[in-house]
Steps between C-alpha positions, in 0.01 A plus 500: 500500500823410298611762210407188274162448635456862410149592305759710277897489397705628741829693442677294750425159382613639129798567670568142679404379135785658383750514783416229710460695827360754662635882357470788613451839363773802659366848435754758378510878442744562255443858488320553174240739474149534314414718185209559675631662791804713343280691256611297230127325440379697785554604912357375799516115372120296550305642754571187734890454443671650858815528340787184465429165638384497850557173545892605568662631812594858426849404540493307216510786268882580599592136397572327169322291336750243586516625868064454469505137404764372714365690799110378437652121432681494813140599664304242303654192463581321830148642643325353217713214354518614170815494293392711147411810398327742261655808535189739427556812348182707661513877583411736236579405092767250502595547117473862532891575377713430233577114443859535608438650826149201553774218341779599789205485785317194372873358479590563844207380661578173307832486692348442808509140652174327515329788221333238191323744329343845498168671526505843342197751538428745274285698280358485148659844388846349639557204269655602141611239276839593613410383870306217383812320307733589834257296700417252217910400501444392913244276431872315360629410830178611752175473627322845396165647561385814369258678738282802291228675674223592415197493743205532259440473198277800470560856371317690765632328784867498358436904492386520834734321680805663283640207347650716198464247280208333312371153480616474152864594560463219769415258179765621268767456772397130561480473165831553493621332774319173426698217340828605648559193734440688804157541693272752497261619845265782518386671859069563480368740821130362561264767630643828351296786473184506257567156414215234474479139538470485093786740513686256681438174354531671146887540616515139559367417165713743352808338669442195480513528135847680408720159604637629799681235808372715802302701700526652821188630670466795708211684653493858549684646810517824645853547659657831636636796352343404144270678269225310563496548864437891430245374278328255739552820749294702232205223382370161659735235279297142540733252572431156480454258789620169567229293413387721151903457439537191551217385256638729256844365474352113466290653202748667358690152497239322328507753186894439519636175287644275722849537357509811646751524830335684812795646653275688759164489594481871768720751568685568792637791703695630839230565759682826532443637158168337439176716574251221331352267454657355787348172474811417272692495730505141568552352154554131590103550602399655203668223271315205736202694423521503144615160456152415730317715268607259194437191715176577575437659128627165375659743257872486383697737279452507128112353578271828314781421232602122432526186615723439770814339407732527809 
């Protein structure tokens, strides 16, 4: 099945809309940290974060951003043909500094060959006015999503997973941010803790509704040396299985309007760090099996919502 025969929209035929061709997104660690790990907000960061972006070579952290991208391109783009690139601000809170210091790394990232645009993750309790209008004034000369987590949309699970932050700071910063000619994207975990189907399609809803461009969908995973392996060492944690996740993710797109960009439908992780579920660890599966799910649902995105219209 095609990205346009797709039972929902798909990031990367947004991006051939807009581009022409096939891009790719290059993960960075810029070295920022997290106000929720430096005692700022809080310590310890959410009880599933193991600490800067895994999906780097440890190496990586000695290089600059610069060094990152040109390094990563080299990698990417004879094996896979592709020729542009999103350079993808990821580890920890990527507006987390004063907008001098975030203008001079957003700037040099831009200065790579082959970068079009850039993806910068973050949190709501990072994004003042201040850095709003410094990433407002890209959206001038680049492609520029804004990528706020948030993973539920519920008080008691945002306090048990130690967010630091509530759902309602979440809607003042997009708010904020909306209107600014960039993008906005918000990361949802399905299956945390205490968290019922209601609990989970009420996130949707809630979503769905705030005029947002994207959502990236993770479930829950239990990977090494975080606080919620000592608690899954301490209590039985259900996690979900394939097939109960996979029929929750093509719900959860039917409660989402059809406007809405799915950036990612499962999480991933390095079969070295991840303890479970391990059944994630072949995601090209788990996406066949939710795009069979919607097939054989005859269901499409947007459908508990509206009419389709793509």
């Amino acid at each position: 099945m095609n990205e346009i025969a797709k039972r929902y929209y798909p990031f990367g035929h947004h991006l051939r809309e807009v581009f022409g061709e096939k891009v790719c997104k290059i993960v960075i660690d810029a070295g920022f940290n997290c106000p929720n790990r430096d005692g700022k907000v809080g310590t310890g960061g959410c009880i599933y974060c193991s600490g800067g972006s895994y999906y780097l070579p440890d190496f990586y952290k000695n290089l600059s951003v610069r060094e990152q991208l040109i390094s990563s391109i080299a990698n990417i783009k004879n094996r896979f043909h592709v020729n542009k690139f999103i350079a993808y601000f990821q580890a920890y809170s990527n507006t987390y500094a004063a907008a001098d210091k975030l203008k001079k790394i957003y700037d040099e990232a831009l200065s790579v060959d082959g970068i079009v645009g850039l993806s910068v993750g973050t949190r709501p309790d990072c994004l003042s006015n201040n850095i709003l209008a410094l990433l407002e004034r890209y959206t001038e000369s680049t492609y520029l999503w804004l990528e706020i987590g948030l993973q539920s949309s519920h008080a008691k699970t945002l306090k048990f997973i130690n967010r630091g932050h509530t759902f309602e700071q979440f809607a003042n910063a997009v708010g904020r941010a909306k209107n600014r000619g960039f993008k906005i994207c918000t990361h949802v975990i399905l299956g945390l803790p205490g968290e019922t189907y209601k609990d989970m399609m009420e996130t949707a809803k809630k979503i769905g509704k705030m005029g947002i461009d994207g959502v990236k969908l993770h479930h829950l995973q239990v990977l090494k040396n975080t606080p919620l392996e000592k608690i899954c060492r301490r209590k039985k944690i259900n996690l979900l299985d394939e097939t109960r996740y996979v029929k929750l993710v093509c719900d959860f797109l039917e409660y989402l309007p059809d406007n809405i960009m799915i950036q990612r439908m499962v999480g991933d992780a390095p079969k070295d760090r991840l303890i479970a579920p391990l059944w994630s660890l072949n995601k090209t599966d788990i996406i066949k099996a939710i795009d069979a799910e919607m097939e054989k649902r005859e269901a499409y995105q947007g459908a508990r919502t509206k009419k389709k219209n793509f």
